[in-house]
C-alpha positions as CSV (number, residue, x, y, z in Angstrom):
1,X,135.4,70.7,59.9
2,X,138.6,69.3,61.1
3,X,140.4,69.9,57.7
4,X,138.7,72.9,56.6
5,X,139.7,74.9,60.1
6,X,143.3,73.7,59.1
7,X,143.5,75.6,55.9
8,X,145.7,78.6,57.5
9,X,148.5,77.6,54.8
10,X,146.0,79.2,52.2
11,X,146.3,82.2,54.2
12,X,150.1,82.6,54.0
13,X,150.5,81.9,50.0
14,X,151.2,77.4,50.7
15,X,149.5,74.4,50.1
16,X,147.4,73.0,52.8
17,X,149.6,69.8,54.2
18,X,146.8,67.5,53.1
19,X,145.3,66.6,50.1
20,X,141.8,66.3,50.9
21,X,139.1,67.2,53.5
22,X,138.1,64.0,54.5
23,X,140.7,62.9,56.2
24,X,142.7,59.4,55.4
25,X,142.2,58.3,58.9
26,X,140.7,60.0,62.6
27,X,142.8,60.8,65.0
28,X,142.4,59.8,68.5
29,X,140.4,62.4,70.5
30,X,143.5,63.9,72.3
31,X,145.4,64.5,68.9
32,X,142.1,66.2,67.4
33,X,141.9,68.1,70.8
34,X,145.0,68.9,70.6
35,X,145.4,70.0,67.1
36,X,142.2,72.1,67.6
37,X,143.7,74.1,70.3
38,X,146.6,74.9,68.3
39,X,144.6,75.9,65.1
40,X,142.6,78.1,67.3
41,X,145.8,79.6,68.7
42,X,147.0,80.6,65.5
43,X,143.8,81.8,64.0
44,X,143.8,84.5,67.3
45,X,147.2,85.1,66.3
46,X,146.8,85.7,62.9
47,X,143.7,88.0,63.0
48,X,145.3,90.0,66.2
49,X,148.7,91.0,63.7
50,X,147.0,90.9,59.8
51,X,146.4,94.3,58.2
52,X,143.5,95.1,56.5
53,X,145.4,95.8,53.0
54,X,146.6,91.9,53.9
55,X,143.1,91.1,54.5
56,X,141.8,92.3,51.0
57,X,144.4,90.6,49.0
58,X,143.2,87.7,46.9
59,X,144.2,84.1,47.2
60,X,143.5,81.8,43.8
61,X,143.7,78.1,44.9
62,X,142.2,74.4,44.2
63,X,139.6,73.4,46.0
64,X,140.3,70.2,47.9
65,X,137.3,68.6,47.7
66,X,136.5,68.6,43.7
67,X,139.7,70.4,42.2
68,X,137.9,73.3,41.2
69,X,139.8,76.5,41.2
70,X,138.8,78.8,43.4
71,X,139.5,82.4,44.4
72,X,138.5,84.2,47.6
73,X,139.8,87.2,49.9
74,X,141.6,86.7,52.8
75,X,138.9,88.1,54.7
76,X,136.4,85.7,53.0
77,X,138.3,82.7,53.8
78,X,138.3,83.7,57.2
79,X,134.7,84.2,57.1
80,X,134.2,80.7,55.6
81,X,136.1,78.9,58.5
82,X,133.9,81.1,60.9
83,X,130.7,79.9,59.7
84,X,131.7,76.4,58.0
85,X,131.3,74.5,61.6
86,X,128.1,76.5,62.2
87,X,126.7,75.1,58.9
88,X,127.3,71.6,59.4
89,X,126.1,71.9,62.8
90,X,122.6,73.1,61.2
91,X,122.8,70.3,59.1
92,X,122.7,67.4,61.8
93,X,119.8,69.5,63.7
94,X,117.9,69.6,60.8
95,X,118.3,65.6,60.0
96,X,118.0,65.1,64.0
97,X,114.3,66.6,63.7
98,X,113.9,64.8,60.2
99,X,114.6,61.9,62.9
100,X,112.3,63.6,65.6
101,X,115.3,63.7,68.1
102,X,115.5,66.9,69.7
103,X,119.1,68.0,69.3
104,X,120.7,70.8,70.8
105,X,119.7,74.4,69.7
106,X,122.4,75.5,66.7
107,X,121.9,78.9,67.4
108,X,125.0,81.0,68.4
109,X,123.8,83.0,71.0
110,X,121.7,80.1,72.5
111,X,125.0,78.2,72.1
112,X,127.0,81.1,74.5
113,X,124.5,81.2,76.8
114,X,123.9,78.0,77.8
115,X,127.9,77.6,77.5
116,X,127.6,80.3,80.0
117,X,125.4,78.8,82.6
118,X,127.0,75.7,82.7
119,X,130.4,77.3,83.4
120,X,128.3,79.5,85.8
121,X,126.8,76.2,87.6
C-alpha cells in the first residue's frame, strides 16, 4: 500500500521515484508515518484544486509490478488508491478467519465508527 499511495507522480505526467511496489527495504515506523502524512497532504491538496476536465484526461503508464502498460483516468487512479488499502485489508481478514482468528471488521463504516468511539472514550 505504501508504494501504491505514493504514485501521485502518475498524476502530474512523471515517473513514480521508485521502480517497484515492494519496496527495496522498510522504513522505520516514523519515516513510513511520516511519509504517510505527507502523501495524505498532498492527495487533499490535489483533489481540493484539480478540475474535472483534469480529472477525465487519460494517463498511459507501465505498471510497476509486471511492466504491463497500462492506461487509466485520472479519476480512476484516484479511485484505485481509495480502495487499494481497503482491498488488502479484506485480504488479511479473509486469511485471519481461514486461520479462525477473529480480526477486526474491514468494513468502512464499522471502521469510522468504532474510530469514533474510541476518540469519543
Amino acid at each position: 500500500m505504501y508504494g501504491v499511495d505514493r504514485t501521485q507522480a502518475r498524476l502530474l505526467g512523471e515517473e513514480p521515484e521508485f521502480s517497484s511496489v515492494i519496496p527495496s527495504c522498510m522504513p522505520d515506523l516514523n519515516d513510513l508515518n511520516e511519509t504517510v502524512c505527507k502523501t495524505d497532504a498532498w492527495y487533499v491538496d490535489y483533489v481540493g484544486a484539480v478540475t474535472d476536465a483534469e480529472l477525465a484526461r487519460t494517463v498511459e503508464f507501465v505498471f510497476l509490478s509486471d511492466g504491463d502498460k497500462g492506461r487509466m483516468t485520472k479519476e480512476d487512479m484516484l479511485v484505485h488508491v481509495l480502495t487499494h488499502a481497503q482491498s488488502h485489508r479484506a485480504q488479511v481478514a479473509a486469511m485471519l478467519d481461514k486461520a479462525s482468528i477473529r480480526g477486526r471488521s474491514d468494513m468502512f463504516t464499522t471502521f469510522l465508527s468504532e474510530g469514533r468511539s474510541t476518540e469519543a472514550a
